[in-house]
C-alpha positions as CSV (number, residue, x, y, z in Angstrom):
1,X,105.5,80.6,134.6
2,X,107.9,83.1,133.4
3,X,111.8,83.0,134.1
4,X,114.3,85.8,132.9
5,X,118.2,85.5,133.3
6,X,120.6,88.4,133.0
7,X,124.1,87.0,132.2
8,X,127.2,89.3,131.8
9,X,129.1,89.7,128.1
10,X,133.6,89.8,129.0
11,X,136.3,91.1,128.2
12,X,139.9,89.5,127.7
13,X,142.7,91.5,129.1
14,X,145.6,88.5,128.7
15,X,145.9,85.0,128.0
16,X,143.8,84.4,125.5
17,X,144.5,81.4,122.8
18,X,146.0,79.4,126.0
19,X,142.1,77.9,126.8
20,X,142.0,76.0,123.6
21,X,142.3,72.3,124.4
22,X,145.3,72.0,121.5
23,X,147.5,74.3,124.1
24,X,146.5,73.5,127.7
25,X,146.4,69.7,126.9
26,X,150.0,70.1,127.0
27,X,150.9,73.3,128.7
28,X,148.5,74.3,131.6
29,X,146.9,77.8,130.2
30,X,145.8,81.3,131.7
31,X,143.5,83.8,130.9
32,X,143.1,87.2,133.1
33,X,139.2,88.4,132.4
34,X,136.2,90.0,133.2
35,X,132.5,90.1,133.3
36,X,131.5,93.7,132.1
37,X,128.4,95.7,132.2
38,X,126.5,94.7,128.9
39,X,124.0,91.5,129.1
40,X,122.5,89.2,127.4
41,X,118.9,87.9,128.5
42,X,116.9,84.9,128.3
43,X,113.2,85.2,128.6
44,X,111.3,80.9,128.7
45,X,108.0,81.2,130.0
46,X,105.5,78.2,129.9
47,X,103.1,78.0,126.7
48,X,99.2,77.2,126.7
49,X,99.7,75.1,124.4
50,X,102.6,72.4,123.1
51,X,104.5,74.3,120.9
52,X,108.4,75.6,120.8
53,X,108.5,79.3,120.0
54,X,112.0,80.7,119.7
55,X,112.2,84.6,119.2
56,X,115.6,85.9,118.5
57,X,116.9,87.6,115.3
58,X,114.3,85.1,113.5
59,X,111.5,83.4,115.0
60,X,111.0,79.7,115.1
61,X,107.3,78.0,115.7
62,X,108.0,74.1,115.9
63,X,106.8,70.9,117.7
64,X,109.3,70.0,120.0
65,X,112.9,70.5,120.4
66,X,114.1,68.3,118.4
67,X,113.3,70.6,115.3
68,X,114.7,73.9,116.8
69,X,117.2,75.0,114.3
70,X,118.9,77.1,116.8
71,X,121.4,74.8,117.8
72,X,122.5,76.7,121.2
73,X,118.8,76.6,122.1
74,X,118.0,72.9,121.3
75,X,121.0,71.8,122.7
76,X,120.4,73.7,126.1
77,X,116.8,72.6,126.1
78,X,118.0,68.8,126.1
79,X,120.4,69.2,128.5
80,X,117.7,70.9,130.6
81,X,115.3,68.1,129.6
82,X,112.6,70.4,128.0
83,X,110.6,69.0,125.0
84,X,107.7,71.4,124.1
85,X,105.7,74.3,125.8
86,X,107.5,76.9,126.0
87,X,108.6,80.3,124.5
88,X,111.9,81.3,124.8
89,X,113.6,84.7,123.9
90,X,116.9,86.2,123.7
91,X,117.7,89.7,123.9
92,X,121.4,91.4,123.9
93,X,122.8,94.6,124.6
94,X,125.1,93.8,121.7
95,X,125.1,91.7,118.4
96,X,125.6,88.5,118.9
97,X,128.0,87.6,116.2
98,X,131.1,88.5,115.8
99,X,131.5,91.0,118.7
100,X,134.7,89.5,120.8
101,X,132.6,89.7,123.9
102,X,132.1,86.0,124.5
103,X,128.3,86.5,123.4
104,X,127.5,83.3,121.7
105,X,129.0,80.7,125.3
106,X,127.2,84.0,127.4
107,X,124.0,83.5,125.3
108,X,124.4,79.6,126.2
109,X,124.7,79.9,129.5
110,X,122.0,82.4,130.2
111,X,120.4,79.7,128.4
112,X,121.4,76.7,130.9
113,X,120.7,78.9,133.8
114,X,117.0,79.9,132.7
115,X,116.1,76.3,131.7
116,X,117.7,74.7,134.7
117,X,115.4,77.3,137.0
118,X,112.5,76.2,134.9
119,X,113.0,72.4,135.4
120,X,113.6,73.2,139.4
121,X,117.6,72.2,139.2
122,X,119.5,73.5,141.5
123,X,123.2,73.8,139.3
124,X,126.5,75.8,140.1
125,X,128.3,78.2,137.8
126,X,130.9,75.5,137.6
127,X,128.4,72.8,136.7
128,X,126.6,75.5,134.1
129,X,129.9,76.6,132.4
130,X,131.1,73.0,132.2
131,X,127.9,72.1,130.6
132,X,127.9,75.3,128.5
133,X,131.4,73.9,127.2
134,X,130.1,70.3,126.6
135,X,127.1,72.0,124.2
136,X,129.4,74.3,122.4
137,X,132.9,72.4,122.1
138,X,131.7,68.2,122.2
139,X,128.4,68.4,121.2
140,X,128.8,71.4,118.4
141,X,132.1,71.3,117.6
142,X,133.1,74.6,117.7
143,X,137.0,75.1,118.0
144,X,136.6,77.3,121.2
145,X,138.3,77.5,124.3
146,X,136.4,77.6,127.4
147,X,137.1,80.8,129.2
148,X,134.0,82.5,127.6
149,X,131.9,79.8,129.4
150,X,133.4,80.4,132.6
151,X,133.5,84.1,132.3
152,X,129.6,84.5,131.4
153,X,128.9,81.8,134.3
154,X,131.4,83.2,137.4
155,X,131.5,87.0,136.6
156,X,133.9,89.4,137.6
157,X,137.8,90.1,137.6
158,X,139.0,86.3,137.3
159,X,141.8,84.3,136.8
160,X,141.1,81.0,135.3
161,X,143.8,78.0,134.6
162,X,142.9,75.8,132.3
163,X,144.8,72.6,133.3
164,X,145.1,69.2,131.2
165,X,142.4,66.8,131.3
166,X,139.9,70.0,131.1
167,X,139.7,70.8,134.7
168,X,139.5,74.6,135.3
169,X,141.0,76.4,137.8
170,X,139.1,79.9,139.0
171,X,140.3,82.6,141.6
172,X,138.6,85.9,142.0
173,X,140.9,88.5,141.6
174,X,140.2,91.6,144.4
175,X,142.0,94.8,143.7
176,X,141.7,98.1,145.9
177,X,138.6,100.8,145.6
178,X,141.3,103.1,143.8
179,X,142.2,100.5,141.2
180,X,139.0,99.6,140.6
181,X,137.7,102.4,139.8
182,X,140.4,103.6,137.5
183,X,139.7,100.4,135.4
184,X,136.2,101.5,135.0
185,X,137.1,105.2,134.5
186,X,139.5,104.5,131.7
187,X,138.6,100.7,129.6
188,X,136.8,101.5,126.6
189,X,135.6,99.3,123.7
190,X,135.8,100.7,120.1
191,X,133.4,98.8,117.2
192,X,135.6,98.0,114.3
193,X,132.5,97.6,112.2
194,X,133.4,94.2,110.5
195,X,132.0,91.2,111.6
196,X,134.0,88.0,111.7
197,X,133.5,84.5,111.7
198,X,135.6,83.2,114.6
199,X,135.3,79.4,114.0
200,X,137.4,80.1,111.0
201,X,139.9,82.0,112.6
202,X,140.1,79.5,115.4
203,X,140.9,76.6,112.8
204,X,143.6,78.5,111.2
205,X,144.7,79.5,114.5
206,X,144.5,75.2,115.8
207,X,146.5,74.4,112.8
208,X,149.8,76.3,113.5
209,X,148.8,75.6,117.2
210,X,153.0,73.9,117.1
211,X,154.5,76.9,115.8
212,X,152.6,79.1,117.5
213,X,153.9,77.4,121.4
214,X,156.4,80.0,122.1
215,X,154.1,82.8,121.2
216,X,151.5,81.0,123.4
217,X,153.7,80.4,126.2
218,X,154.2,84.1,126.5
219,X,150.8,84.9,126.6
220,X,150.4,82.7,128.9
221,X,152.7,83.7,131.6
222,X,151.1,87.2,130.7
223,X,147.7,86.5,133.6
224,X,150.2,86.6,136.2
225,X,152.2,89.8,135.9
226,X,149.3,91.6,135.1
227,X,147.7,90.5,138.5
228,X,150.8,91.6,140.1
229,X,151.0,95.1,138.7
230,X,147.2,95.3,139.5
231,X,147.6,94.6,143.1
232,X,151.0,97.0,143.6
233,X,148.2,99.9,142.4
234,X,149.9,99.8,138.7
235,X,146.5,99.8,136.6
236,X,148.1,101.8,133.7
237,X,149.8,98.5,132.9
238,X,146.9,97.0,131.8
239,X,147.5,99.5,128.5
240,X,150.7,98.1,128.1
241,X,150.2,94.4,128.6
242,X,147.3,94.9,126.1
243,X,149.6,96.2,123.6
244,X,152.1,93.4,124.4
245,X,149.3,90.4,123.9
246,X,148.3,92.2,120.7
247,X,151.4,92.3,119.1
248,X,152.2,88.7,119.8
249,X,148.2,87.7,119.2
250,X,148.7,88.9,115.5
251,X,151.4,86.2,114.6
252,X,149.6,83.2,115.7
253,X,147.4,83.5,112.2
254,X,147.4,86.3,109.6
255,X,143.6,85.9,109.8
256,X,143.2,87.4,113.1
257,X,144.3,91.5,111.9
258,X,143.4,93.6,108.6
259,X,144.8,96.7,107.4
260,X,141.0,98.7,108.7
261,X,141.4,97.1,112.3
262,X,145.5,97.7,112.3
263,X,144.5,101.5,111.0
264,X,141.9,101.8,113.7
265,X,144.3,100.5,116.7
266,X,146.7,103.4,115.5
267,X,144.2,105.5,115.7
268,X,143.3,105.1,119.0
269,X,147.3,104.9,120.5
270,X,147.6,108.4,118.7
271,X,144.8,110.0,120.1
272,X,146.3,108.6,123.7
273,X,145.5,105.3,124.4
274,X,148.4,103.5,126.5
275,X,147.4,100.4,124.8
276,X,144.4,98.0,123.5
277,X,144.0,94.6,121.8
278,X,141.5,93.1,119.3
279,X,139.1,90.9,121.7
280,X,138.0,87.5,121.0
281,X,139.3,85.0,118.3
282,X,140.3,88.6,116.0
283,X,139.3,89.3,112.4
284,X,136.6,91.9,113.4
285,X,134.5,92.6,116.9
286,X,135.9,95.2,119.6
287,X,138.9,96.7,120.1
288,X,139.8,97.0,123.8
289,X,141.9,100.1,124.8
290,X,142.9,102.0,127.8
291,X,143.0,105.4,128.0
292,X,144.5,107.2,130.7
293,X,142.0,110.1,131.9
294,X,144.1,113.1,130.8
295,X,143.2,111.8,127.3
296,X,139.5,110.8,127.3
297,X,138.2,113.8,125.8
298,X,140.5,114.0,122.3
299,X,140.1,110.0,122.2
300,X,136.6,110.6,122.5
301,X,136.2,113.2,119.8
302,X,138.8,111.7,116.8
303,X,138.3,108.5,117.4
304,X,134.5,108.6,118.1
305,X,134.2,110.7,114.9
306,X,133.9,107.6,112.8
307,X,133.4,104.5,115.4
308,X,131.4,103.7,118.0
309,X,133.3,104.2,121.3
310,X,131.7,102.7,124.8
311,X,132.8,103.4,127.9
312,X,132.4,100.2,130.3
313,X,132.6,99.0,133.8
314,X,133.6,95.5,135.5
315,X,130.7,93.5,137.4
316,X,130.9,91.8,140.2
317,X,128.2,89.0,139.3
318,X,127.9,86.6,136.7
319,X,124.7,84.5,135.1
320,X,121.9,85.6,137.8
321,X,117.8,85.0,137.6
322,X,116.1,88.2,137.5
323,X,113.0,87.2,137.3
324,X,110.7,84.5,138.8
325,X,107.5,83.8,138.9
């Protein structure tokens, strides 16, 4: 038996910070995101014999599960209720650390989804991102929010409230042909080229998480005006929101910019981008900017002369089995 899932990477436009339990605990949060065309896949197919083989940027030969080292495996393999025989592998269209793309809860529940379709379990996205957040947030302890989870498991242009008590509230967002495809014409994602450790960030971020309410509060209101614009046909606000979130993202800890990542978003703004923001936790990843047409090709070349630049496209689907048999 082989099984391979195909689970979409995101991208934040607003509301980021306001998933972390230490904000919507007390203030219901909202995030305004995507799933986008780059994947991550998970390959388990059944072994001969009764070992664990895990192939990813090392490779693990063990007994059973409990002496996988890679904690998102093992933990995903328990909840699944899998043991021993099997070989699992996972592939990426990008790194997996550090990028700002939600790769590490997308990588989890690519996981879930291929081990739950191994074991015959029939489970929602809702059921696999909640469970995706129980590995990574009670069982780990990572100081993460949850809309990576839900973004990897629902797919496409979402809104999702995170209310107190944990509940999550999710709403496709539909916007016209027109709009849509301007979004995909003009959203691309710029490599900084330093890799960061978001845990870290996220901790220094959790422990101003009182004096940073106000800053929060405005980021989260942010979801909703942006869905607004987008339906009136206004995509170019999307640049300027970004820029708006950005410049209040980079007070709530002094970890989350640098000087090469502050130099880089100038960059970009001169060579015509409306706007952009660091994705993910900050420190190092992607920056996401939006670049009217009129100024793809001279972003392109002086800003591509040093970084990678990739253009990118919303999908409609989230975690998905590709293969079965």
């Amino acid at each position: 038996m082989m099984i391979i899932s195909k689970t979409p990477l995101r991208i934040s436009f607003v509301g980021g910070g306001t998933d972390i339990a230490s904000y919507y605990e007390n203030n219901a949060g909202c995030v305004l995101s995507t799933g986008i065309d780059l994947f991550v896949y998970v390959i388990i197919q059944k072994r001969f014999d009764n070992l664990v083989v895990v192939n990813y940027s090392k490779k693990e030969v063990v007994n059973n599960v409990n002496e996988v080292k890679h904690d998102l495996v093992r933990e995903a393999m328990k909840k699944a209720g899998i043991v021993d025989g099997v070989e699992i592998t996972t592939l990426s269209d990008i790194h997996s650390k550090g990028s700002g793309l939600g790769s590490s809860s997308a990588i989890t529940v690519g996981l879930l989804n291929a081990f739950y379709s191994y074991m015959g379990l029939q489970k929602s996205n809702r059921e696999i991102a909640e469970d995706a957040c129980d590995i990574e947030i009670n069982i780990l302890k990572s100081p993460i929010g949850k809309q990576d989870q839900y973004a990897a498991s629902f797919g496409g242009l979402r809104r999702y409230q995170f209310n107190p008590g944990g509940f999550v509230d999710e709403k496709r967002i539909r916007l016209s042909e027109e709009s849509e495809a301007k979004l995909n014409q003009n959203l691309f994602l710029v490599y900084t080229g330093v890799v960061r450790e978001a845990n870290e960030i996220l901790k220094d971020q959790g422990k101003h998480a009182s004096g940073n309410k106000s800053n929060l509060d405005e980021i989260a209101k942010m979801p909703d005006r942006l869905i607004e614009e987008l339906k009136a046909g206004k995509v170019e606000e999307v640049g300027k929101m970004l820029h708006e979130n950005w410049m209040i993202k980079k007070h709530l800890s002094s970890a989350i910019s640098k000087p090469e990542i502050d130099a880089l978003y100038e960059l970009g703004i001169t060579n015509g981008a409306i706007g952009g923001k660091l994705l993910g936790a900050g420190g190092g990843g992607f920056i996401l900017f939006y670049v009217p047409e009129e100024h793809h090709v001279k972003f392109k070349q002086n800003v591509g002369q040093n970084y990678r630049v990739l253009p990118i496209h919303l999908v409609n689907a989230g975690t998905r089995i590709v293969f079965y048999e």
